[in-house]
Structure formats: structure tokens, C-alpha cells
N, C-alpha and C positions, 0 to 999 in steps of 0.2 A: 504494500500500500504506500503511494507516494506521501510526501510532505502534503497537508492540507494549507494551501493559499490562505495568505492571511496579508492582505497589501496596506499598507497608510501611504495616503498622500498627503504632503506637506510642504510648506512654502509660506510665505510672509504673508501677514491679512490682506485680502482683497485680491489676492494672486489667482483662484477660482478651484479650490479642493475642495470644494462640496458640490458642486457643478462636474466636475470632473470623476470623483466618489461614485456619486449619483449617476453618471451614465456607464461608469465601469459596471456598478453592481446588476444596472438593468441589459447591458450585454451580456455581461459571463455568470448571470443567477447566484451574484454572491447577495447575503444578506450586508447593510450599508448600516456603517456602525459612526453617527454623527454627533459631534462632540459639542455639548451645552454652553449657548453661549448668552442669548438673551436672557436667560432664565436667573443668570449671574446678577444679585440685587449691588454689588460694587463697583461694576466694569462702570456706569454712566459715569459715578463719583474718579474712579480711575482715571478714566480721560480727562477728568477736569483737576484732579490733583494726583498723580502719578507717587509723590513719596508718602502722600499721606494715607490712600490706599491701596497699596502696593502688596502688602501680606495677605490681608484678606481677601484680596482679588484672586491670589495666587493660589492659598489655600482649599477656597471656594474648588478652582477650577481642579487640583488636582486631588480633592475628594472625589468628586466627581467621576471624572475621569477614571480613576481607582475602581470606583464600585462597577461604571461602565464595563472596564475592560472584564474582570471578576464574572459578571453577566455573561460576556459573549465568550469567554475562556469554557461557562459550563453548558451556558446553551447552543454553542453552535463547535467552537474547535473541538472539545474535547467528543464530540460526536459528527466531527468525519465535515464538518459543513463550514466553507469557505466564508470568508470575510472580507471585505472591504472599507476600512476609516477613513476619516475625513482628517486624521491627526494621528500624530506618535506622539506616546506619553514622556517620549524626549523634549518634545514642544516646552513641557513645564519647566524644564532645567533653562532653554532658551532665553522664555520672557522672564523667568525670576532672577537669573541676573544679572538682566538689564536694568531690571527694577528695585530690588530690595538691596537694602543697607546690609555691607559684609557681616554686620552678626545676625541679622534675618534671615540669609542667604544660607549660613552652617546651620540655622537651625531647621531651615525649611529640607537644605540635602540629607541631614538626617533620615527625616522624615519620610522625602518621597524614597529612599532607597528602600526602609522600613516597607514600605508598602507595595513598590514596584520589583523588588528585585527577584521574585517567583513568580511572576504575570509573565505570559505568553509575550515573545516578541516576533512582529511583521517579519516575515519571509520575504518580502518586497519592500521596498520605499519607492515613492514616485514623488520626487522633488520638481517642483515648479517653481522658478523664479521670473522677476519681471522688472523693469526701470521702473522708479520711483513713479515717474509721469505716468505711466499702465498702471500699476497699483491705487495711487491717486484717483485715476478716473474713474477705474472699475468700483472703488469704494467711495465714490460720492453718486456712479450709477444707479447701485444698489440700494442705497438711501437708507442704510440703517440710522436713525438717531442719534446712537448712541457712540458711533464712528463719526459723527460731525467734527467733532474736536479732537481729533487724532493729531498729533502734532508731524509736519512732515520729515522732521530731524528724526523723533522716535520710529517712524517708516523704515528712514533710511537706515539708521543703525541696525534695526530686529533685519531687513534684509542681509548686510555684512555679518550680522550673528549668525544667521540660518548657512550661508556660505561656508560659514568657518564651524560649522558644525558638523557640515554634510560631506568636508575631507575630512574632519578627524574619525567621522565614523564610518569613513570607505578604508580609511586604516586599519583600527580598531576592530572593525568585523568586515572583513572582506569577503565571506562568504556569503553577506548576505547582498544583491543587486540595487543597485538603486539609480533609478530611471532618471535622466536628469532633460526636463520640456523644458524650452524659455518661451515666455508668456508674451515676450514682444512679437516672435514669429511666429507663433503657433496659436490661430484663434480657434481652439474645438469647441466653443459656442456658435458662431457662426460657420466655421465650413466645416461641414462635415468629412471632407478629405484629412483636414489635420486630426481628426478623432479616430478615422481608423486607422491612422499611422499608428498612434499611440496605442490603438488597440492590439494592431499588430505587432508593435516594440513588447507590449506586457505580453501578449502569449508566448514571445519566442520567450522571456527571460524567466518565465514562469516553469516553462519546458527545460529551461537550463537547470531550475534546482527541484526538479524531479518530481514537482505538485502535479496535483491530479486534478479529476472533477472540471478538465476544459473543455468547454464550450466550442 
């Protein structure tokens, strides 16, 4: 029985990983595992004071996220059924610290290690990146509220984080692939040619580490 597919896509906000999620899961019959974001009662406060709520945004997100994955580890991988995220529970190390104060930050890795270090990890990454000016648009397109006061420095920086995250962990674990789209050339909202490219890039790399269950 091969590896069961277990893929996150991930990229800086407004880059389009749940758009992308969402029509991987509905090609290849994975169920779409979408990571809580409205629902977060500090992210509005967040974007408008960043050091004042910086823990409890974080925390918030990576309880969450914890019981999320827990969920799909007993409902779907541990019985043979593929998965599709909109995020890796890397993310949370990302944006905390960008955000939190160095004695917030050891107290938060504590923690998420506490929690994440016997959770299933993605068999795949699909990294999408994009220029600040793409990102911008796309996240003032989409009109969420509570992304109005996104500051475009913090943009830019969580981009050069996500970079510099996605070669230490082509180091770090090189067995596992990680798909790298750039979001300026590649509209899979609009043309549907650049969707099955990408669909075609995850089958073959899918087929490279031996998963099953393809479509």
C-alpha cells in the first residue's frame, strides 16, 4: 500500500491557497482541510496593533490548527483517505516570529513543539509565491475586512520569511517535494491551462513518493 497523499499549500496571504486547495481536492477526490481564519476574534485587533496582539492571535491560531490536524490524522489519514490543506502547521512558527517578542516566541516554540511534534506531516508542499503588487491586489480583490489594514512592509517581510523557510526545509527534509508556482505567471483562476499544468506537476510528484489513491 503506497504513502497516502497528504498535500499543504502554502504561500504569503492573498497568494491564493485556498482557491488552489479547493480545486486540487475537487480534481483528485481529496477531502480539503481549510485552516480558521475569520473565526479568529484577534486577527481585526492584530492588524490594527500587531505587538499588542501578537500572542493571542498566534495562540488562537495554533490551537486550532492542532485540534484541526488531530481531526483529519483520525478521520481520514489514519484510514487510507487523502488530504488536501490550505496551510502547514509550519505556517505558525512563520508568522510568530515575525510577530512576538523573543520571550513570547520561546514560550510559544515550546508549546507548538508540545503539540505538533507526533501530528502527521504533508507528503507534498505546494509553495506559491507572488510580488508584493499580486498579493496586494489579490487581497484588496477579495475584500476581506479585516485584511484592510495589512501593513505592506509586514506583506513584504512574511513573503522573504516564507522564502527563507521553504530552502531551509528543502534541506532539512528532502524527501519530502515541494512544488514551487509563482503567482505573477501563473493565473489558475483564470486560465485554466495554468491549472492543469499544476495538476499535472502534483501527479507526477505525487507518483515520485509512491502515494496512491490517483485520480
Amino acid at each position: 500500500m503506497g504513502i497516502v497523499p497528504f498535500i499543504a499549500v502554502e504561500g504569503p496571504i492573498g497568494v491564493g491557497k485556498t482557491s488552489l486547495a479547493k480545486a486540487i481536492s475537487e480534481q483528485f477526490h481529496y477531502h480539503l482541510l481549510k485552516e480558521i481564519v475569520d473565526e479568529n476574534p484577534f486577527l481585526g485587533k492584530f492588524y490594527e496593533n500587531i505587538e499588542e496582539w501578537s500572542f493571542q492571535t498566534e495562540m488562537f491560531f495554533l490551537c486550532n490548527r492542532y485540534k484541526q490536524l488531530e481531526d483529519i490524522n483520525r478521520d481520514f489519514l489514519k484510514k487510507q483517505k487523502p488530504v488536501v490543506a490550505d496551510y502547514h502547521i509550519l505556517k505558525n512558527l512563520i508568522f510568530a516570529e515575525r510577530t512576538l517578542r523573543y520571550d513570547q516566541y520561546q514560550k510559544y516554540l515550546k508549546i507548538y513543539h508540545i503539540l505538533t511534534d507526533d501530528m502527521p506531516e504533508p507528503n507534498m508542499i505546494i509553495y506559491l509565491n507572488a510580488s508584493l503588487d499580486t498579493l496586494l491586489h489579490r487581497i484588496k480583490m477579495r475584500g476581506r475586512k479585516i485584511e484592510k489594514k495589512i501593513d505592506p512592509l509586514y506583506l513584504h517581510e512574511l513573503s522573504i520569511a516564507y522564502e527563507r523557510t521553504m530552502e531551509l526545509l528543502k534541506k532539512e527534509k528532502p524527501h519530502i517535494p515541494i512544488l514551487h508556482f509563482d503567482g505573477d505567471k501563473l493565473d489558475f483562476v483564470q486560465r485554466k491551462s495554468d491549472l492543469l499544468y499544476i495538476f499535472e506537476q502534483i501527479k507526477n510528484g505525487l507518483e515520485g513518493v509512491n502515494c496512491n489513491e490517483l485520480t
